[in-house]
C-alpha positions as CSV (number, residue, x, y, z in Angstrom):
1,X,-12.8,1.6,-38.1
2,X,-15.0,4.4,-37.1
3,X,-17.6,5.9,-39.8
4,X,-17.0,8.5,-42.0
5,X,-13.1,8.0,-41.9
6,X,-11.8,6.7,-45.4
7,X,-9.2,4.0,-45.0
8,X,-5.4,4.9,-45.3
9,X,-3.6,1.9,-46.7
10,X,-0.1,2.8,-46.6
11,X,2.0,0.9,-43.7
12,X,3.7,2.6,-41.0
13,X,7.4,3.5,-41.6
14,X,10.4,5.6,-40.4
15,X,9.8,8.5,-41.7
16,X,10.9,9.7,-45.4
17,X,14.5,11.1,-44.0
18,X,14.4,7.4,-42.1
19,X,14.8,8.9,-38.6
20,X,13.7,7.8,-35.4
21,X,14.1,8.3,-31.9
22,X,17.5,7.4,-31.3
23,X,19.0,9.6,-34.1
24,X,16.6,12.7,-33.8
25,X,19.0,15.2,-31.6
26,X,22.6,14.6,-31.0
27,X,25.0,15.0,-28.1
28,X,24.0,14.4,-24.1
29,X,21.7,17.4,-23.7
30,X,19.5,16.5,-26.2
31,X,18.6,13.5,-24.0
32,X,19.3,15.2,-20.6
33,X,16.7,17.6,-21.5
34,X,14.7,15.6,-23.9
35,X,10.6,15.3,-23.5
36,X,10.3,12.7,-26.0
37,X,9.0,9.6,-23.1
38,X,11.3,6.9,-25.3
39,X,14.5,8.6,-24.5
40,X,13.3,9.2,-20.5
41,X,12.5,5.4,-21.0
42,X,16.2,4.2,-22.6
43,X,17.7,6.4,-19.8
44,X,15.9,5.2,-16.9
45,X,16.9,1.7,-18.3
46,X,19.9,2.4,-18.5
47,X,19.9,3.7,-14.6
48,X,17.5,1.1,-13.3
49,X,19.5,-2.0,-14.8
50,X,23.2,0.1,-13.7
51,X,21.6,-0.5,-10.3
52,X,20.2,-3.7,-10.5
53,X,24.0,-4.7,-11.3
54,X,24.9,-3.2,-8.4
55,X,22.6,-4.8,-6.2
56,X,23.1,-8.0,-7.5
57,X,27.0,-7.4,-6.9
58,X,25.9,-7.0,-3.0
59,X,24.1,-10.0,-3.8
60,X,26.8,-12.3,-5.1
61,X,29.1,-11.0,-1.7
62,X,26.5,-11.9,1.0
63,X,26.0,-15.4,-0.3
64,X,30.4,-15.6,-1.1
65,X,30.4,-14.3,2.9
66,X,28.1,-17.3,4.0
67,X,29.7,-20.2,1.8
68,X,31.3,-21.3,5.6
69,X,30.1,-20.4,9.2
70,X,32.1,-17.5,10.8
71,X,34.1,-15.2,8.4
72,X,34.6,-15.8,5.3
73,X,35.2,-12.8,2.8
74,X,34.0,-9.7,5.7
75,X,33.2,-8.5,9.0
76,X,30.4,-9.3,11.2
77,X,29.5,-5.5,10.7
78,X,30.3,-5.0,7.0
79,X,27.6,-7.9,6.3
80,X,25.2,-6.0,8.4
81,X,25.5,-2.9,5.7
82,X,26.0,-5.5,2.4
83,X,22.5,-7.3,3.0
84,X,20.9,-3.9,3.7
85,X,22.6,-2.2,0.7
86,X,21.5,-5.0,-1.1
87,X,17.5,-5.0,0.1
88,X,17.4,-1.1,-0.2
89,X,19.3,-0.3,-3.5
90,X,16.9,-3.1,-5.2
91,X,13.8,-2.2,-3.9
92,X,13.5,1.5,-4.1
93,X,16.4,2.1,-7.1
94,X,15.5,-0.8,-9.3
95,X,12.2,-3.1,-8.9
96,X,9.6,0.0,-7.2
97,X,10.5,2.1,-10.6
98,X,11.7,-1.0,-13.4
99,X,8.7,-1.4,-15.0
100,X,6.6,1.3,-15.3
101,X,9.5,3.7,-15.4
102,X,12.1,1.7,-18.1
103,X,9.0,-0.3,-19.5
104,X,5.7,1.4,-19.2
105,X,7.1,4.9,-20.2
106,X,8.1,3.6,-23.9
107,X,5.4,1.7,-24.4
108,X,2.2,3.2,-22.7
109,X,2.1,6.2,-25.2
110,X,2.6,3.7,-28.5
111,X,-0.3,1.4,-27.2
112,X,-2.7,4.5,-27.0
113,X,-1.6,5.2,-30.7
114,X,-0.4,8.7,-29.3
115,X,3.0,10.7,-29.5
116,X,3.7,11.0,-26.1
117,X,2.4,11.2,-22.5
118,X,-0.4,13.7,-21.2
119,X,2.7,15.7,-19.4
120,X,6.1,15.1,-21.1
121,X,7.7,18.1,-18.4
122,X,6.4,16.1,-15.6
123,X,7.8,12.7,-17.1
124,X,11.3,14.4,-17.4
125,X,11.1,15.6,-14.1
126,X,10.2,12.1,-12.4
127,X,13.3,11.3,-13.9
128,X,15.4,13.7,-12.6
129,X,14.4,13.0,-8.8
130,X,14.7,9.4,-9.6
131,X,18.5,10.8,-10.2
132,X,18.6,13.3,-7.4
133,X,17.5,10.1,-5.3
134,X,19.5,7.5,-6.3
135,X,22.6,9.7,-5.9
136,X,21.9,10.5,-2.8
137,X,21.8,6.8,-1.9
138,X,25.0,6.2,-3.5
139,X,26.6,9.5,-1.6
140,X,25.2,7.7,2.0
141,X,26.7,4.3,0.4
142,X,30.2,6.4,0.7
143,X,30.0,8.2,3.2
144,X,28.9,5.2,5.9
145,X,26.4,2.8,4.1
146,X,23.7,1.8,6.1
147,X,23.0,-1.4,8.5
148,X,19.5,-1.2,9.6
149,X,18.0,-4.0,6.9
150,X,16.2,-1.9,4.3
151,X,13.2,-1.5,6.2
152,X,15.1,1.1,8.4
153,X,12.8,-0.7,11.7
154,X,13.3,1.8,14.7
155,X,14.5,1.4,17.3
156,X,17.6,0.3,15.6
157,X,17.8,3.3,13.6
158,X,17.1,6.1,15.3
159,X,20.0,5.2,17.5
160,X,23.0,3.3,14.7
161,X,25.5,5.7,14.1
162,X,25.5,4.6,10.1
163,X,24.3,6.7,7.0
164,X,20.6,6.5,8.1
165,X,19.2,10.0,7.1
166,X,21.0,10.3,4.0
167,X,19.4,7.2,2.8
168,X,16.0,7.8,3.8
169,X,16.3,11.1,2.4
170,X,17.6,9.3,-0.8
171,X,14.5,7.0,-0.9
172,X,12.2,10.5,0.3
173,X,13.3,12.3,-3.1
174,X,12.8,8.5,-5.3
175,X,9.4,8.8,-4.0
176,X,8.7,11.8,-5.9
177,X,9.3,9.9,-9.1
178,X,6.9,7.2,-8.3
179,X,4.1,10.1,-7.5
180,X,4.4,11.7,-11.1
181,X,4.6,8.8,-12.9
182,X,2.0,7.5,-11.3
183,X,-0.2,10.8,-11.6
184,X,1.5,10.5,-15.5
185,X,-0.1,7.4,-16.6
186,X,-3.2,7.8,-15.1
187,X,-3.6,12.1,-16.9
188,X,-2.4,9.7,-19.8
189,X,-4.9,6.5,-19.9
190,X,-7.9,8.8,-18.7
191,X,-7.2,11.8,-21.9
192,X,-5.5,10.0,-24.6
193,X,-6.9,6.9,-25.7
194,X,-7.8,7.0,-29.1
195,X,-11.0,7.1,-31.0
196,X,-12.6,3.5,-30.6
197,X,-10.6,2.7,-27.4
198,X,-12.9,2.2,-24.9
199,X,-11.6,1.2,-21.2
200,X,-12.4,-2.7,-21.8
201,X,-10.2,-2.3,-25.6
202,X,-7.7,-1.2,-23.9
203,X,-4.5,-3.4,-23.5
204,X,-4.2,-5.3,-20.0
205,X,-0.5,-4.0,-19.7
206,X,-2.5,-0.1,-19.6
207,X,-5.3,-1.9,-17.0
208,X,-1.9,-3.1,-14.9
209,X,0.1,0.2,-14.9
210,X,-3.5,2.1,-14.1
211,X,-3.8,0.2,-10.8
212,X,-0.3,0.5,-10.4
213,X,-0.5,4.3,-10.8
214,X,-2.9,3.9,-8.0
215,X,-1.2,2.6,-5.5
216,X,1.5,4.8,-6.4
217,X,-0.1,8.1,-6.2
218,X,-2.2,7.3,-2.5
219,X,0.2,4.8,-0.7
220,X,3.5,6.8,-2.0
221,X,2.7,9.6,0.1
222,X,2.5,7.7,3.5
223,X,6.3,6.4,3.1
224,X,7.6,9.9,3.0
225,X,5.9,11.1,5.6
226,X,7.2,7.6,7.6
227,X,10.8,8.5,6.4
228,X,10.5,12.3,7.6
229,X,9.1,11.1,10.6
230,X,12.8,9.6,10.9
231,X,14.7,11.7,10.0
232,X,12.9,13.9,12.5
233,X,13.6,11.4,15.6
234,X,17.1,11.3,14.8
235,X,17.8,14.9,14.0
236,X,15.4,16.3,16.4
237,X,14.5,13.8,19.2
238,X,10.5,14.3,18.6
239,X,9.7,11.4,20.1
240,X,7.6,9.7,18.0
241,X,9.1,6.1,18.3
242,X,11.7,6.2,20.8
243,X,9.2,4.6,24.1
244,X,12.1,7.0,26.2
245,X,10.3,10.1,24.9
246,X,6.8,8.5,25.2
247,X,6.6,7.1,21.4
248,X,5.9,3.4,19.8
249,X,8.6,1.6,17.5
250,X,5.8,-0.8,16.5
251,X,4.0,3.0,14.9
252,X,7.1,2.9,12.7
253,X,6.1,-0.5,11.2
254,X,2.6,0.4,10.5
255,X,3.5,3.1,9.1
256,X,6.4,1.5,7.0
257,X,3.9,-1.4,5.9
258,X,0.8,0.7,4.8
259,X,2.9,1.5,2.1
260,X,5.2,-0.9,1.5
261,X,3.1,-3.9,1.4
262,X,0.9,-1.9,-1.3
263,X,4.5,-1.3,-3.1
264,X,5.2,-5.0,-3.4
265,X,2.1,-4.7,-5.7
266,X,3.8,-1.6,-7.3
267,X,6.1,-4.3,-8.1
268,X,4.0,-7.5,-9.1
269,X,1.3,-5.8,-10.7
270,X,3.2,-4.7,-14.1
271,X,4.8,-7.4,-14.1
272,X,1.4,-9.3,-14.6
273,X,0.4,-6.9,-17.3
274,X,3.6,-8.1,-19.1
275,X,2.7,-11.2,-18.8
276,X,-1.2,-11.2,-20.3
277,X,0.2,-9.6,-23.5
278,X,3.1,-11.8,-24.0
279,X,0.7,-14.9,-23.0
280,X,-1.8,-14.0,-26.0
281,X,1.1,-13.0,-28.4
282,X,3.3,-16.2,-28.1
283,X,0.1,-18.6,-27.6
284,X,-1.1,-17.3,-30.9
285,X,-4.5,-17.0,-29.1
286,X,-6.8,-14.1,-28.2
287,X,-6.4,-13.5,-24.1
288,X,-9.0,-15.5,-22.4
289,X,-11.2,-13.8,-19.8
290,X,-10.2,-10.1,-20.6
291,X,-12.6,-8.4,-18.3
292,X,-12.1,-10.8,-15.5
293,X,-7.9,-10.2,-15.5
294,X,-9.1,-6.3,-15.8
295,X,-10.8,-6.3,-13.0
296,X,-8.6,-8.6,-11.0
297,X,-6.4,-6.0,-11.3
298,X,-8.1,-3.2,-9.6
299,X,-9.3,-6.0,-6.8
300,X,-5.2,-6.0,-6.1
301,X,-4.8,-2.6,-5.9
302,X,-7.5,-2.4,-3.6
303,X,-6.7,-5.6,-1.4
304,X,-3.2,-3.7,-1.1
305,X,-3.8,-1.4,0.8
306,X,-5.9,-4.3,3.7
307,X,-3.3,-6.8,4.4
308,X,0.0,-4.9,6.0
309,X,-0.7,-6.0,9.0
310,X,0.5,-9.4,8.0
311,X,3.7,-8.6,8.6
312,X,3.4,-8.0,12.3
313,X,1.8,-11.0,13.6
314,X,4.4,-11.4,15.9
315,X,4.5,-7.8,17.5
316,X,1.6,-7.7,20.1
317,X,-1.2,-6.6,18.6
318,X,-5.0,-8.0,19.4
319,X,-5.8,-11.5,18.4
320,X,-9.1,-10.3,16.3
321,X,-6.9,-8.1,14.2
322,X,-4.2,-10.6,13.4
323,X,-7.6,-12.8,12.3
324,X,-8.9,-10.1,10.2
325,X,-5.5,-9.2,8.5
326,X,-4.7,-13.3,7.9
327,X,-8.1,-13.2,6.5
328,X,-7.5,-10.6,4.0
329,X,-3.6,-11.9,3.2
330,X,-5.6,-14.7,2.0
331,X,-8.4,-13.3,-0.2
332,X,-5.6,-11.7,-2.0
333,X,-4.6,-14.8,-3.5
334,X,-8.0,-15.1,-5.3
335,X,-7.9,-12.2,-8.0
336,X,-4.0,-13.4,-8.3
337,X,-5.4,-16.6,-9.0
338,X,-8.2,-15.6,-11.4
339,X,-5.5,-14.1,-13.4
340,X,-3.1,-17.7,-13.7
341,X,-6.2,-19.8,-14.7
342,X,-6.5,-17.2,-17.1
343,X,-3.3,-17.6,-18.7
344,X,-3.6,-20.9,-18.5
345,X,-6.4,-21.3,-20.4
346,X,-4.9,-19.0,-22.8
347,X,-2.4,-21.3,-23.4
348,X,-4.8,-24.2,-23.9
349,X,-4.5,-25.6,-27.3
350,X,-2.8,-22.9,-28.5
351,X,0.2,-22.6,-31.5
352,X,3.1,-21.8,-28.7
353,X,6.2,-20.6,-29.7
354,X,9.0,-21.0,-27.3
355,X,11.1,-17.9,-28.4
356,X,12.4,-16.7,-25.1
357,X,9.7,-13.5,-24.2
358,X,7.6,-17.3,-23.9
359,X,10.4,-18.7,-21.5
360,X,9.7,-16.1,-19.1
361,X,6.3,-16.5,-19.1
362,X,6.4,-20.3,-18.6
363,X,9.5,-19.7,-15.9
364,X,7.1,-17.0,-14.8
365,X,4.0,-19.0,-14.0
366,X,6.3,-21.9,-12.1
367,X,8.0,-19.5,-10.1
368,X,5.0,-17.0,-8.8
369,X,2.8,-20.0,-8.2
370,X,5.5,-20.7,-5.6
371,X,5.7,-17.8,-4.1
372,X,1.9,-17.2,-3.7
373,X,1.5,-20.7,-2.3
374,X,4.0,-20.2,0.1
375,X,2.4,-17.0,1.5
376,X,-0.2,-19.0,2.4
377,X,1.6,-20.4,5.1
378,X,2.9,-17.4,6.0
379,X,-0.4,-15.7,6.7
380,X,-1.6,-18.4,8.6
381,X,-1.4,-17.4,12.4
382,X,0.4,-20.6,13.7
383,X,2.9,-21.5,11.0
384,X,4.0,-17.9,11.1
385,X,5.1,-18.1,14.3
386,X,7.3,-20.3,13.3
387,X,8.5,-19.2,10.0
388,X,8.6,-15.2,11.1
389,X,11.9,-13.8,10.4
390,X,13.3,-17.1,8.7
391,X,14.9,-17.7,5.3
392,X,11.2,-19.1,4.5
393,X,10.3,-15.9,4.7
394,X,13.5,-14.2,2.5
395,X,12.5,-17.5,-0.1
396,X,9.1,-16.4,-0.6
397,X,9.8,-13.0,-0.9
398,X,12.1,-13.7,-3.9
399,X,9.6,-16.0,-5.5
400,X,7.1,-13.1,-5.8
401,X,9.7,-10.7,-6.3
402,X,12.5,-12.0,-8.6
403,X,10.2,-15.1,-9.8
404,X,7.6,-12.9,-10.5
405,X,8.5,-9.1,-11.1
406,X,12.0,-9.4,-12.3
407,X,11.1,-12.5,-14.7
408,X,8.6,-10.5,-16.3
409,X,10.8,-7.7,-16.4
410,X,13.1,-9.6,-18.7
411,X,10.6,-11.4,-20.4
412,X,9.4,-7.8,-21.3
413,X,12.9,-6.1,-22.3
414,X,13.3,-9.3,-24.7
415,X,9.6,-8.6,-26.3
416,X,10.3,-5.1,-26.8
417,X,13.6,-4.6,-27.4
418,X,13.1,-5.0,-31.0
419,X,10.8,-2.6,-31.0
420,X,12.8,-0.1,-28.6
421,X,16.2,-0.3,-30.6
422,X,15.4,-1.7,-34.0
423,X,17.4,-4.8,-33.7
424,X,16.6,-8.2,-33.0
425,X,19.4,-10.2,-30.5
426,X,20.7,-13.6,-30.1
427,X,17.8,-16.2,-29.9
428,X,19.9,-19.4,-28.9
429,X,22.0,-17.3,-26.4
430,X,18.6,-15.9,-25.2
431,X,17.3,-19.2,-24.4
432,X,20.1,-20.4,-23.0
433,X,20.1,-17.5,-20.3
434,X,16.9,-18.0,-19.5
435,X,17.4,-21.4,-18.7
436,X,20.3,-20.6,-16.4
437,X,18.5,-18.1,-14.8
438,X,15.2,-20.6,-14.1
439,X,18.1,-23.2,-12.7
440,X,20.0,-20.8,-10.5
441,X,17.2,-19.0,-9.4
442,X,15.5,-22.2,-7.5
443,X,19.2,-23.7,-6.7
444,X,19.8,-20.3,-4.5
445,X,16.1,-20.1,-3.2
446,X,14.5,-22.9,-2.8
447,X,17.3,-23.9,-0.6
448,X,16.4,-21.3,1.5
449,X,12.6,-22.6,1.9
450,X,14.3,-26.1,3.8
451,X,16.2,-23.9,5.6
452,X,14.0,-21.7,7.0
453,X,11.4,-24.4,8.2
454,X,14.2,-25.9,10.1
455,X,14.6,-22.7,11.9
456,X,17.6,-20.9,10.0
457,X,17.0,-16.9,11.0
458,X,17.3,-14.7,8.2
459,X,19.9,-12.0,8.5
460,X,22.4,-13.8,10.3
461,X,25.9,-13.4,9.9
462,X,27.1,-16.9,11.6
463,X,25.3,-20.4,11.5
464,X,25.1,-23.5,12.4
465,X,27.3,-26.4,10.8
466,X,23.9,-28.5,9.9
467,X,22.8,-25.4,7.5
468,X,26.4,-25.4,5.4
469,X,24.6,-27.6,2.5
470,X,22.2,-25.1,2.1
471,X,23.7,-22.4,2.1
472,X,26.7,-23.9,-0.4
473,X,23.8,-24.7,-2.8
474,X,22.4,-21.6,-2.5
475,X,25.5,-19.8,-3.2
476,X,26.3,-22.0,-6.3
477,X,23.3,-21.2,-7.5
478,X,23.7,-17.3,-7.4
479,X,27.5,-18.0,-9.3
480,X,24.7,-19.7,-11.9
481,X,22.9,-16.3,-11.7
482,X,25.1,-14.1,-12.2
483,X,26.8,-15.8,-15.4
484,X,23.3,-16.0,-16.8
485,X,23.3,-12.5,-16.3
486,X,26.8,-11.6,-18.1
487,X,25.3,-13.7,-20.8
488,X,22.2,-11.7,-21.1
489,X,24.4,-8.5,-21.4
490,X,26.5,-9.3,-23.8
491,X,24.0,-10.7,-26.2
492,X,21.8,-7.7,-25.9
493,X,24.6,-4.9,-26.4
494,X,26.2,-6.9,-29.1
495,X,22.3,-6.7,-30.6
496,X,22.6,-2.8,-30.7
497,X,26.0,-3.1,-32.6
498,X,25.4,-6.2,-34.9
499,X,21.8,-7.7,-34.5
500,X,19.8,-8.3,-37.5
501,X,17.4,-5.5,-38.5
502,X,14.2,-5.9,-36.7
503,X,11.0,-5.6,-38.6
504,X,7.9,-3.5,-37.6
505,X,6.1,-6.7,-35.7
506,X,8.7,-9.9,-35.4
507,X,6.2,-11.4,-32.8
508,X,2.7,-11.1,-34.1
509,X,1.1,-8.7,-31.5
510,X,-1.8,-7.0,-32.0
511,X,-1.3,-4.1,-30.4
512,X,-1.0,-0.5,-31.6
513,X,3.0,-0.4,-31.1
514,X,3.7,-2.9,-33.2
515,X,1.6,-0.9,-36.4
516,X,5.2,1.7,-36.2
517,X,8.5,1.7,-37.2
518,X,11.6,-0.2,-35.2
519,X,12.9,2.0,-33.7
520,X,9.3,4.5,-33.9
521,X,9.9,7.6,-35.2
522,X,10.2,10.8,-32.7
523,X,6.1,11.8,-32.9
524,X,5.3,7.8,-32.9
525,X,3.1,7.7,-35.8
526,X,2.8,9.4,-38.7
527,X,-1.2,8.8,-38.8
528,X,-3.9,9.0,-35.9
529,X,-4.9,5.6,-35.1
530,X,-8.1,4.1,-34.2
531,X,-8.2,1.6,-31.1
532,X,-9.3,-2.0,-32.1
533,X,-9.2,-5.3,-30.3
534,X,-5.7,-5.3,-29.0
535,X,-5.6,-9.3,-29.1
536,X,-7.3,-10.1,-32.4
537,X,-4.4,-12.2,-33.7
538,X,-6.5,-13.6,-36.3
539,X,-6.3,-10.2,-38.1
540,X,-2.3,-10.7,-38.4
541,X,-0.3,-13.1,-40.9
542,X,2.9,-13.4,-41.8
543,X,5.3,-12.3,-44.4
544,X,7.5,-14.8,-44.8
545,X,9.8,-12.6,-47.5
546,X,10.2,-10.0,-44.5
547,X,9.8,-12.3,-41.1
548,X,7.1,-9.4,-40.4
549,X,4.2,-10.0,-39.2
550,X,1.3,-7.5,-41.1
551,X,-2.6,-6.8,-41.2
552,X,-4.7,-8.5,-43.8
553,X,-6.6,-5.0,-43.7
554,X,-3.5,-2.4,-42.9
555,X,-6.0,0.2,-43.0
556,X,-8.3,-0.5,-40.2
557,X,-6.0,1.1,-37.4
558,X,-5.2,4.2,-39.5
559,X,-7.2,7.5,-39.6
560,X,-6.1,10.7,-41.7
561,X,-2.0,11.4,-41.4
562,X,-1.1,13.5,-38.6
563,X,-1.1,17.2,-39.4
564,X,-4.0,17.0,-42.1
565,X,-6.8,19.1,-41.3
C-alpha cells in the first residue's frame, strides 16, 4: 500500500441501501441513455450474442443444405446469400466487437479500481452506431441479402444486383464503434490506473485490449475508406476497381486485407487476454512470464499490420513479395507461441480446478494450437497453392476464430458472470456444454481439414459423391453445436432467475474486480483503490462458511472512501 495512507479494513459491499447496477434506474431509458459502462456492457451482450444466434442459425442451414450433393433444403442462389450472411453478420456484428465491447467494457474500469471509463458519452455512443450498423445490416438482409462472400471481393460486387451498398454501409457505421472503443480504452488505461499501478501491474486482459485498441483505432480507418470506395464504384462508376474504367480488382483486396487481417487480431487478441487471467486464477498459480506475454502482445499488434499479403499468394503479385509476406505470416507465430509455453508453464504443477471458465482454457489451448499450426501450411508458398480457397482454408479459419476467440469468449462470460449479475449458474450443466461444444466443434471442422487437402473448394453449393462422409460428419457435428448452445442458454438465464447468490470472489482472482460487490454497485467502489500484484494468489484464502474467497490483509487494496477529502 502506498505511504502515508492508513489502511481501511472494512470489505467491499453493495452499498448500505444494497443497490447495484442492475437496480439503480428503472424502465428502458434509463439504460438507453445510461453512461454507467456495465449497463452499455449487458446491452451490447445482449446485441452481440442476439446476433451470434443469428449467425449461427445461417450456420446450422448451410451445413442442413450440404448434408447431400445437389439441393437439399435451398437454391443454388439462396446458398450463395446464407454462407455470406453467415461470414458477414459474425464477423463484423458479433466476434470484431464481442469481447472488448460485451467483455472488456464491464470489466476494464473494475480492474483499474475506477468508476467508469475516461469518456462514458463516447462509450454510449459506440454503442449506438454499433445499433445504427447492425440495423442497417439487418434492413439489407430484407430487402435483398447479400451474395458476394463477406469479403464483398470486386469484381463480383460492383456488378451483383444484391443488397451490396446497404451492407457495406452497415459495416461502414459498425466501424465507428470499433474506433471509439478503441480510442476509449486506450484515454482509459493511459489516465486511470490507480495509485501503484504501474504499466507492468497491470492485468494482461488491460495489456490485450490496449494492443487491441491499437489495431482498432489505425487499421479501422482503412476498411471504411475500402467500403466507400465501393459504394462509390457502384453508385458512381469511379473506376477504381472495375479494369473497364482503368481500375484493379486485386486494389480492392489490399485494401480489404490491410485491415482485415489486423482485425482477425482484433479478434484473437482479447481472447488471449481472457485466457492469461483465467490460466493464473484456476491454476492457483501466479502467471508465469508476465512481461514476456505483455510484450508478445504489442509484437502481434505490430506483426498485424505485415502479413495481409498472405492472403493473395495466388493473385499475381512478384515472387520476392510473396517471400517476404510468407516470411512475416510465419514470425507471427512466435510471440503467439511465447504466450502458450507461458500458459503452460503456468499450469505446471499447479492446484487446477476444472470448473468450466478452466474447460475453455484447456479446449482453448487444443483448439488454437490447431489452428496456428495449420497456418503454417498455409503460408508456405507451395502448399498454398494447393490449399487456396479450400475447406483447409475455411477449417483453419474456425480454429483461430471459434477455437480460439469464441472459446475464450465463453470461457470469459462463465468467469464473470458471477460477477456481472450476482448469481452463480449450473456447474454440471456448464461442463457438460462445454464438452459438447469441444466434441462438435472438431466433428464439424476437422472434417473439413481432410476435405480440403483432397481438393474440396470452399463455397460450393454442389459436390462430389466422394466428399458426402465429410460433409455428413461435419453437419452432425454442428446439430452437436447447436444443442450445446441451447444448453448454455438455458442454464445461464435460469441463473439470473434462480442461481445461488454469488459471493464477491467465487474463483480466487486477484484482481481489483473481484475486491466489489456481485453485482458492483453503480460508482464501482465505495473506496479508491491502490493497484497491487494482480496475480498474487497467495494473498487470497478461502472462507469456507461463505465459498468466498478473501484477503488475509483486506486492507492493502483500499485507500480513503470515495468522497472523503
Amino acid at each position: 500500500m502506498a505511504e502515508g495512507h492508513s489502511a481501511v479494513v472494512t470489505p467491499m459491499s453493495g452499498g448500505a441501501s444494497g443497490e447495484n447496477y442492475l437496480t439503480t434506474g428503472k424502465g428502458p431509458l434509463s439504460w438507453l441513455f445510461t453512461l454507467d459502462h456495465k449497463r452499455i456492457s449487458v446491452m451490447y451482450m445482449v446485441c452481440i450474442l442476439g446476433s451470434f444466434l443469428l449467425g449461427g442459425v445461417f450456420a446450422l442451414l448451410i451445413r442442413t443444405e450440404l448434408w447431400a450433393p445437389g439441393a437439399t433444403i435451398m437454391t443454388a442462389d439462396t446458398y450463395n446469400k446464407m454462407f455470406t450472411l453467415h461470414g458477414a453478420v459474425m464477423i463484423f456484428l458479433f466476434i470484431i466487437p464481442g469481447i472488448p465491447a460485451a467483455l472488456g467494457n464491464f470489466v476494464l474500469p473494475l480492474m483499474l479500481g475506477a468508476k467508469d471509463v475516461a469518456l462514458p458519452r463516447l462509450n454510449l455512443l459506440s454503442f449506438w452506431c454499433w445499433l445504427a450498423g447492425a440495423t442497417v445490416c439487418l434492413v439489407s438482409i430484407v430487402v435483398g441479402a447479400v451474395d458476394t462472400g463477406w469479403t464483398f471481393y470486386t469484381p463480383y460486387s460492383t456488378t451483383t444486383s444484391t443488397a451490396v451498398v446497404s451492407m457495406t454501409l452497415g459495416a461502414f457505421i459498425l466501424g465507428f464503434s470499433s474506433i471509439f472503443t478503441g480510442l476509449n480504452f486506450i484515454v482509459t488505461i493511459h489516465t486511470m490506473r490507480p495509485e501503484g499501478m504501474t504499466w507492468f501491474k497491470m492485468p494482461l486482459f488491460l495489456w490485450s485490449l490496449y494492443s487491441t485498441a491499437i489495431i482498432q483505432v489505425l487499421a479501422t480507418p482503412v476498411l471504411g475508406i475500402t467500403l466507400l470506395l465501393l459504394i462509390a464504384e457502384r453508385t458512381l462508376g469511379v473506376g477504381i476497381f472495375d479494369p473497364a474504367l482503368g481500375g484493379d480488382p486485386v486494389l480492392y483486396q489490399h485494401f480489404f486485407w490491410f485491415y482485415s487481417h489486423p482485425a482477425v487480431y482484433i479478434m484473437i487478441l482479447p481472447a488471449m487476454g481472457i485466457i492469461s487471467e483465467l490460466v493464473s486464477v484456476f491454476s492457483g498459480k501466479h502467471i508465469f512470464g508476465y512481461k514476456f506475454i505483455a510484450w508478445s502482445s504489442i509484437a502481434i499488434a505490430v506483426f498485424s499490420f505485415l502479413v495481409w499479403g498472405h492472403h493473395m499468394f495466388t493473385s499475381g503479385q512478384s515472387g520476392l513479395v510473396n517471400m517476404i509476406f510468407s516470411a512475416l505470416t510465419f514470425s507471427v507465430a512466435i510471440p503467439s507461441a511465447v504466450k502458450v509455453f507461458n500458459w503452460l508453464a503456468t499450469m505446471y504443477k499447479g492446484a487446477i480446478n476444472l470448473a468450466a471458465p478452466m474447460l475453455y482454457v484447456l479446449s482453448f489451448l487444443f483448439l488454437f494450437a490447431i489452428g496456428g499450426l495449420t497456418g503454417l501450411f498455409l503460408g508456405s508458398l507451395s502448399v498454398n497453392i494447393h490449399l487456396h480457397d479450400t475447406y483447409f482454408v475455411v477449417a483453419h479459419f474456425h480454429y483461430v476464430m471459434f477455437g480460439g476467440t469464441v472459446i475464450a469468449f465463453l470461457g470469459g462470460i462463465h468467469y464473470w458472470w458471477p460477477k456481472m449479475f450476482g448469481r452463480m449458474y449450473s456447474e454440471f450443466w456448464a461442463r457438460i456444454s462445454a464438452a459438447l461444444i469441444f466434441v462438435g466443434f472438431n466433428l464439424t471442422f476437422f472434417t473439413q481439414f481432410v476435405m480440403g487437402s483432397h481438393g474440396m473448394p470452399r463455397r460450393y453449393y454442389n459436390y462430389l459423391e466422394v466428399f458426402k462422409p465429410y460433409h455428413q460428419a461435419s453437419t452432425v457435428g454442428s446439430y452437436i453445436l447447436g444443442v450445446a448452445f441451447m444448453i448454455m442458454a438455458y442454464y445461464l438465464l435460469h441463473s439470473l432467475v434462480r442461481g445461488e447468490k454469488a459471493p464477491e470472489n467465487p474463483w480466487g482472482g486477484a484482481t481489483l474486480e473481484w475486491a466489489t460487490a456481485s453485482p458492483p454497485i453503480a460508482t464501482n467502489f465505495e473506496h479508491e483503490m491502490v493497484g497491487l500484484d494482480p496475480y498474487d494468489i497467495d494473498s487470497l484464502k478461502f472462507d469456507r462458511q461463505t465459498g468466498n474467497y478473501v484477503r488475509k490483509d483486506p486492507g492493502s487494496i483500499f485507500l480513503k472512501p470515495i468522497g472523503d477529502e
